[in-house]
C-alpha positions, 0 to 999 in steps of 0.5 A, a space after each residue: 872328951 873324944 874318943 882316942 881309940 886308935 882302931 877308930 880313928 884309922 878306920 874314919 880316916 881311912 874310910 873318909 879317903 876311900 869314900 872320896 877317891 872312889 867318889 872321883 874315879 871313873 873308868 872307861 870301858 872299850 872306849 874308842 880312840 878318836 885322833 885330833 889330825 891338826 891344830 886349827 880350831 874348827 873343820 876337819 880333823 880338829 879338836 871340835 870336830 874329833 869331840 863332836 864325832 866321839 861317843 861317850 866313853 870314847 878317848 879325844 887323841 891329841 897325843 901325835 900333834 905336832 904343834 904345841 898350842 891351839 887357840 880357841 877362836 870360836 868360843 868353848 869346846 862343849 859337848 854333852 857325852 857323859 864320860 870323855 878323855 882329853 889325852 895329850 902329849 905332857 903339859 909342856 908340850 901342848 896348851 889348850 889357849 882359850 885367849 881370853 875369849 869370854 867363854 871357859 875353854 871347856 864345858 862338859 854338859 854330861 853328868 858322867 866323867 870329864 877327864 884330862 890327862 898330860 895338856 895344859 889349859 889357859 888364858 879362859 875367862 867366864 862372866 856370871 850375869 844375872 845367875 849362879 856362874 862356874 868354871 873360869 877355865 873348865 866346867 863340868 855337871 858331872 866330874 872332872 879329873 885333871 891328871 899330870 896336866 896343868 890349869 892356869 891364867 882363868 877368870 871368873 868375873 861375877 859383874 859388879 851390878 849382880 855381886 851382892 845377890 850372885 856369885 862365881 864358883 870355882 875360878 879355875 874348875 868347877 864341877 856339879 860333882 867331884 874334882 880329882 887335881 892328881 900329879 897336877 897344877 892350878 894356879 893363878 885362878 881367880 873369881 872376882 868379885 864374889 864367890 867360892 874356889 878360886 882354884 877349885 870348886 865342887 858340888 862333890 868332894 875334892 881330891 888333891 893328890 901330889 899336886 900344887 894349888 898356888 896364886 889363885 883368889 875368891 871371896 871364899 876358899 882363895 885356893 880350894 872351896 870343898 863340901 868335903 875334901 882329901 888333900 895329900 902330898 900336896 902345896 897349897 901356897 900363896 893364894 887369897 880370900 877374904 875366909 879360907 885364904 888357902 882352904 874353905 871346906 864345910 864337910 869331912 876334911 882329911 889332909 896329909 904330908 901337905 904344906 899349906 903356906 903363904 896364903 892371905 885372909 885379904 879384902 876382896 874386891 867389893 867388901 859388902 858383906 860384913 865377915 873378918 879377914 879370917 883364916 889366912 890358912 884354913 877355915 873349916 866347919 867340921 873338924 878336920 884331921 890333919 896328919 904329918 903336914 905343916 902350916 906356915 907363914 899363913 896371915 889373916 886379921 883373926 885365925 892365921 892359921 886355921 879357924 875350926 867350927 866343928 867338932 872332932 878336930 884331930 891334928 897329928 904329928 904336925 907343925 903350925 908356926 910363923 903365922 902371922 894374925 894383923 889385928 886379932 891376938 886371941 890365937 893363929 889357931 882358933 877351935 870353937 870346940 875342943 881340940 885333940 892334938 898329938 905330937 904336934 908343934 904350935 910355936 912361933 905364931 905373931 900377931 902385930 909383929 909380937 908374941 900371941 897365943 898359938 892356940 885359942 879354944 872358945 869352948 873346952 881346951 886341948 887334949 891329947 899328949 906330947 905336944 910342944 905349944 909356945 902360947 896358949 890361952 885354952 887349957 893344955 894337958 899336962 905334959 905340954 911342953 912350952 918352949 922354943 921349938 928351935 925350927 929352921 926356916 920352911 925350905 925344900 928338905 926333900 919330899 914333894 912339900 917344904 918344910 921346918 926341919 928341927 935345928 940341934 938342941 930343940 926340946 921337941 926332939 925325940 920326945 913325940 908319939 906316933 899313934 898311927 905308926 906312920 912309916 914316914 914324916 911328911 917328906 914321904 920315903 925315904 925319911 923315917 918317921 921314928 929315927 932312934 928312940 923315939 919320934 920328934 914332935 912336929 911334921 919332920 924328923 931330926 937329923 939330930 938325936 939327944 943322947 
């Protein structure tokens, strides 16, 4: 059994995050500031010319353009500085276009710090030939950190003569080392046919901070594809792999006050390679933690909700409901080991339109306390509750994340915990974590109470 030492866990998870955040961020000191003067793709005054007159370290201006989009005519803007920012004026007031041109929008070939602040990137695609290829939209081989900016419409096509020997990563971003996505969008990002990230990928660690991973496609980790992951105050929604349709993460996973919902353990493309349609929301290697956040109307033939490998899974104080597996009946949530839940609904999940387990454990059961499981085929503490959690439908309930709220009368009311005194349910400020008595199991606290 693991340790339930609240000191440790605090102390794990707060180091994993620092160590992560730290990891992504860099800072430039006495940069100099070079303006973009036009909005033409080449000469004087243009955005290739200002990168190619910056030193490392150094700040590409766009800020007082007029115009609201330029268009890559010549190929990528690459550059070889290792530390550059792209500063614009908002995400919806310029794009920087790729058109389609069959190379990435942007490639940093420096091994410090890439970073992107209030633009837009779109329409890039990148083809992998006869080598590992990466980066539909923006490649780096250092970091990359996107902030207040939006990447979206990227292509990562791996030709159908190499995909069974090679492979795409990150079909919208990629990085050889870490990616910070903060106060930001990728969506609609793809890499076809075989390969890791279709948002996201990293050789590092990946950052998701209050920001959206939505629509996006790989053959690994529809969504995101991480060796090791931090995911906060985020929506990770709508996206399709054949493995991790929203997540894939083979490291340390922390992930708070997020939703991951919608995503698709779907066929790729070319199904040559022999693994299930699994893990429509997560599939993780480690044990992740898992605190305050929600997963929901996620599908996949086996696991809908998550498929842990690892050891040292922590779930707390969250909801994992209306997931639907197609083929496989033997749980949404699939845990080779032991798995420690707390304070947490798995309710509601299907497979072929009926009833299944919630929960399967291959090898132990379930520990913790306080916990309300509708169906389970691994063994459950004793003080599970086994009933209908009476939740609303996933809706914006206020917060950055949609969310289930508990309808008036459900037996989760008021009889949770809240072993690492959170201050907020997963709808963040100003929504108590504990109102009246005692918390509520689940992501979010009831606006009803029990007498």
């Amino acid at each position: 059994m693991p340790c339930r030492s609240l000191p440790g866990l605090l102390l794990s998870t707060l180091s994993a995050s620092f160590f992560l955040l730290g990891a992504a961020v860099s800072g430039n000191v006495q940069a100099a500031t070079i303006t973009v003067a036009n909005c033409n793709d080449t000469g004087p005054g243009s955005l290739r010319a200002a990168v190619a007159a910056a030193a490392s370290g150094d700040v590409v201006d766009l800020r007082s353009l007029a115009c609201s989009r330029i268009v890559f005519g010549t190929g990528s803007v690459y550059f070889g500085q290792d530390d550059l920012t792209f500063k614009g004026p908002g995400r919806d007031r310029l794009v920087l276009d790729g058109n389609w041109h069959g190379n990435r929008a942007i490639e940093h070939w420096g091994r410090g710090t890439l970073r992107i602040e209030d633009l837009s990137i779109e329409n890039s695609r990148d083809e992998v030939g006869f080598s590992q290829d990466m980066g539909g939209c923006i490649k780096s081989l250092g970091h990359v950190e996107v902030v207040r900016s939006r990447v979206h419409h990227c292509l990562l096509v791996v030709r159908d003569d190499v995909y069974w020997t090679e492979e795409g990563r990150g079909g919208g971003i990629y990085a050889a080392g870490n990616v910070l996505i903060d106060r930001s969008a990728v969506s609609d990002a793809h890499v076809i046919t075989f390969g890791y990230g279709g948002a996201v990928n990293a050789g590092g660690t990946v950052t998701i901070l209050d920001s959206e991973i939505r629509d996006s496609s790989a053959y690994y980790g529809g969504g995101i594809a991480a060796n090791g992951l931090t995911l906060r105050r985020s929506v990770v929604s709508g996206n399709r792999a054949r493995v991790g349709g929203g997540l894939h993460v083979d490291g340390a996973a922390l992930i708070e006050d997020t939703t991951i919902s919608g995503n698709v353990a779907s066929e790729p493309q070319h199904p040559a390679r022999d693994e299930a349609l699994a893990a429509g929301g997560l599939s993780a290697y480690s044990g992740p933690i898992i605190i305050n956040s929600t997963l929901s109307g996620n599908s996949a033939e086996y696991w809908a909700a998550m498929l842990i490998q690892g050891e040292d899974a922590r779930i707390l104080n969250s909801t994992i409901a209306f997931n639907r597996n197609t083929l496989d009946c033997r749980g949404a949530i699939r845990s080779i080991l032991e798995l420690d839940l707390e304070s947490t609904i798995a309710a509601g999940n299907t497979c072929a339109g009926a009833p299944a387990p919630d929960i399967s454990v291959y090898i132990g059961g379930v520990v913790g306390s306080h916990n309300l499981i509708g169906l389970s085929s691994a063994p459950l503490p004793a003080d599970t509750i086994s009933a209908d959690p009476l939740l609303a439908p996933l809706a914006d309930n206020g917060g950055p994340s949609p969310t289930h709220l508990l309808r008036r009368g459900s037996p989760a009311i008021g009889r949770g915990s809240n072993l690492l005194d959170l201050r907020y349910d997963q709808r963040g400020r100003p929504f108590a974590r504990i109102r009246g008595g005692a918390p509520d199991i689940g992501a979010t606290e009831s606006r009803f109470r029990t007498e």
